[in-house]
C-alpha positions in Angstrom: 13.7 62.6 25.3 10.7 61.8 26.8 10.1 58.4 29.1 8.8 55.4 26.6 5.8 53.6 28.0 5.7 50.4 25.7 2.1 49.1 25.1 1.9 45.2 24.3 -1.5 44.9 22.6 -4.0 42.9 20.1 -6.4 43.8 17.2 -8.2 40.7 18.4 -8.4 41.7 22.5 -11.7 43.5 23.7 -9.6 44.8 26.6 -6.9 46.1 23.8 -9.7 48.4 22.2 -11.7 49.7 25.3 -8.3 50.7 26.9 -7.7 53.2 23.5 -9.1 56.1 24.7 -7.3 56.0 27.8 -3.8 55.9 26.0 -4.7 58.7 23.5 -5.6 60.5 26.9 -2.4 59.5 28.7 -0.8 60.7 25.5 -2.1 63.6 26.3 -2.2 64.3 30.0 1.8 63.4 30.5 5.2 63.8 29.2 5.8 60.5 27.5 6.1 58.4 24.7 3.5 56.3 24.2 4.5 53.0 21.9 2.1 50.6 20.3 4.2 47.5 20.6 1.5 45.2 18.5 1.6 41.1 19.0 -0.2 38.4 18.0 -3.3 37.1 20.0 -3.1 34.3 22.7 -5.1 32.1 20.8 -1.9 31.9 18.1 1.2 33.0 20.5 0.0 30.2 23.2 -3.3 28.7 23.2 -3.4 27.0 26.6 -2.5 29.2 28.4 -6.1 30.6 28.2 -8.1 27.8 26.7 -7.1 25.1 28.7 -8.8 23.3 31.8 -12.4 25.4 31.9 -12.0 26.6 28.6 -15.8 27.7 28.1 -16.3 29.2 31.9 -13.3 31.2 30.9 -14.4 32.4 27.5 -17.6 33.4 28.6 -16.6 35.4 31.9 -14.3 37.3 29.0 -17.3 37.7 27.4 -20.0 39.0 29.8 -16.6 41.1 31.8 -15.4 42.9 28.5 -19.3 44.2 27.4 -19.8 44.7 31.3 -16.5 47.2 31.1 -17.7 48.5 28.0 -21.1 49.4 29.4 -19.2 50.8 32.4 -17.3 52.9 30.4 -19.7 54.1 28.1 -18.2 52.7 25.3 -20.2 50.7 22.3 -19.0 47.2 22.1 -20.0 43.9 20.3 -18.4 40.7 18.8 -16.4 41.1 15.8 -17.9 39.9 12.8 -15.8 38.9 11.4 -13.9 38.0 14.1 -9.8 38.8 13.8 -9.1 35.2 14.5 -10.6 32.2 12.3 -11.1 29.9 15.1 -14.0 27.4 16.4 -15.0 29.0 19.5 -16.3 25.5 20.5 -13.1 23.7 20.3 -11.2 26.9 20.2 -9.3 25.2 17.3 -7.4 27.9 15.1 -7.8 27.8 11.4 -4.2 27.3 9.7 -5.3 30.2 7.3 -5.8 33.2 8.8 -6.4 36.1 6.5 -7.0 38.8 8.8 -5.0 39.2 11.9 -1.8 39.2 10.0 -2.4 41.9 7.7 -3.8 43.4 11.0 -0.8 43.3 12.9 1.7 44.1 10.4 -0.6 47.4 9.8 0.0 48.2 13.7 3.8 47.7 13.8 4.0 50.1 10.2 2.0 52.4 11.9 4.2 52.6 15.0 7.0 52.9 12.5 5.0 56.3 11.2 4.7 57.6 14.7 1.0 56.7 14.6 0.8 53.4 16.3 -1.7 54.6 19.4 -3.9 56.6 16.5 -4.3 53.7 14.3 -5.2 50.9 17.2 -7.9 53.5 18.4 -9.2 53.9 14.7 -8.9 50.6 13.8 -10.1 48.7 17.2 -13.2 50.9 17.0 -13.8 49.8 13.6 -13.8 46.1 14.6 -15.4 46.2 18.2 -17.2 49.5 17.9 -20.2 47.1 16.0 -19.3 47.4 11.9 -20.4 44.4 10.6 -18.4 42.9 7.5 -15.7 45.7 8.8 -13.2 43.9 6.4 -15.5 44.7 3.0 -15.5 47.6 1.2 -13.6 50.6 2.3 -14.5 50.4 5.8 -10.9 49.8 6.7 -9.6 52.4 4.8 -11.7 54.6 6.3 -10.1 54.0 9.5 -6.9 53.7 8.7 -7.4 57.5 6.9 -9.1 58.9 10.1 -5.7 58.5 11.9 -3.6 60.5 9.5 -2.2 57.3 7.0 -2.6 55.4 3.7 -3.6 51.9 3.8 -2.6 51.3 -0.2 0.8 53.2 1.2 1.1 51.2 4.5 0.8 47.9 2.5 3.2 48.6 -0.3 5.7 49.3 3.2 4.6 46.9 4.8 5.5 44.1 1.7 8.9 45.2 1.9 10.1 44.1 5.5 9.7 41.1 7.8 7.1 42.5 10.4 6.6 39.4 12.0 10.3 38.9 13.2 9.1 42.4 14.8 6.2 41.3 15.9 8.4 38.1 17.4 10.0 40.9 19.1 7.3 42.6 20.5 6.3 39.4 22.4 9.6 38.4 23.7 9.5 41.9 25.4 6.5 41.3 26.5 7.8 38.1 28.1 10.8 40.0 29.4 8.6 42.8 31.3 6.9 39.8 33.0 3.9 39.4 31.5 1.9 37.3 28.7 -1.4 39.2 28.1 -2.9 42.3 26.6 -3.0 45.2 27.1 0.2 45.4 29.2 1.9 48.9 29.6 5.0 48.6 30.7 7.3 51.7 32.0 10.1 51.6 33.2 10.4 47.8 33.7 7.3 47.3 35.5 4.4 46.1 33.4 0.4 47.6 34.3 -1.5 44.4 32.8 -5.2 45.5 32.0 -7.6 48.0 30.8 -8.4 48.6 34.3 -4.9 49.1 35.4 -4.6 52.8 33.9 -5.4 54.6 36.9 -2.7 52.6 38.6 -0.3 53.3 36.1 -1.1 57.5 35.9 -0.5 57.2 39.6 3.5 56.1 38.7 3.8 58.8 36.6 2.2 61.4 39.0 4.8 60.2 41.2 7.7 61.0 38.7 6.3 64.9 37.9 5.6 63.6 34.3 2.6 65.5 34.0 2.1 68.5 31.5 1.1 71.6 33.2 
């Protein structure tokens, strides 16, 4: 069986969707497993911890850093609209209802069920980031969900059936275990790689355990 590198990621994280690519490659390049491990964003799992003290200096550096990597990396990128979360970006209050990020999620941990986890957070992340506008209308979603080899009508009906959020629960309390709160955090063999920008670093682990493909 092949080593298990756990990914602890958001549909509501810039960071979550410009590091895509580079897990589809990783996929690729070595002799691993590569799990989407899907959680709920900070602003719901623990608000101040990010919007605290400085709250608006430290939304917009997120801002002007993520379409900074994005540009760096050649990747399109703008604000969700809508956004994932329903929350005031003023007061960074968080709407009680929330009628996207939860059908979001659970999508992510079915898909990781189907062995598709990595393929639907690419599909789906560039769907929300990559610059649709009203991504949630029409069949826009579908779309997406189709282009990585499932069903969303299917998915749903699956997903209806089962408690995803006590698995989603999970998936954060691991999170918490590796050491770590945010997202994207790869974790392998106990030790957690936190960020987009951390890839290179993490490659360079599994260079040094011959996980390669030749």
């Amino acid at each position: 069986m092949n080593p298990i590198i756990d990914v602890f990621w958001s549909f509501r994280s810039p960071y979550s969707y410009l590091v895509t690519p580079d897990l589809l490659k990783l996929r690729h390049d070595y002799e691993v497993e590569v799990k989407l491990r899907p959680v709920l964003p900070i602003a719901l799992r623990a608000k101040d911890a990010l919007f605290g003290t400085g709250s608006q200096q430290k939304a917009r550096y997120i801002f002007l850093d993520c379409m900074r990597r994005a540009q760096y990396l050649g990747m399109k990128m703008e604000w969700p609209s809508p956004d994932p979360i329903v929350q005031d970006l003023a007061t960074f209050d968080v709407a009680a209802e929330q009628p996207h990020i939860y059908r979001l999620t659970a999508l992510g941990i079915e898909a990781e069920r189907r062995n598709k986890g990595i393929d639907l957070a690419f599909a789906v992340s560039h769907l929300i980031f990559g610059g649709t506008r009203n991504w949630d209308q029409g069949d826009h979603l579908e779309r997406a969900v189709a282009s990585a080899g499932l069903d969303l009508d299917e998915m749903e009906a699956a997903i209806a059936e089962y408690d995803y959020l006590a698995e989603v629960e999970q998936n954060q309390q691991m999170l918490e275990d590796a050491g770590h709160w945010g997202v994207p955090t790869m974790v392998f063999r106990d030790e957690p790689f936190f960020g987009q920008d951390r890839i290179d670093t993490l490659r360079w682990r599994l260079d040094q355990f011959d996980l390669g493909r030749s």
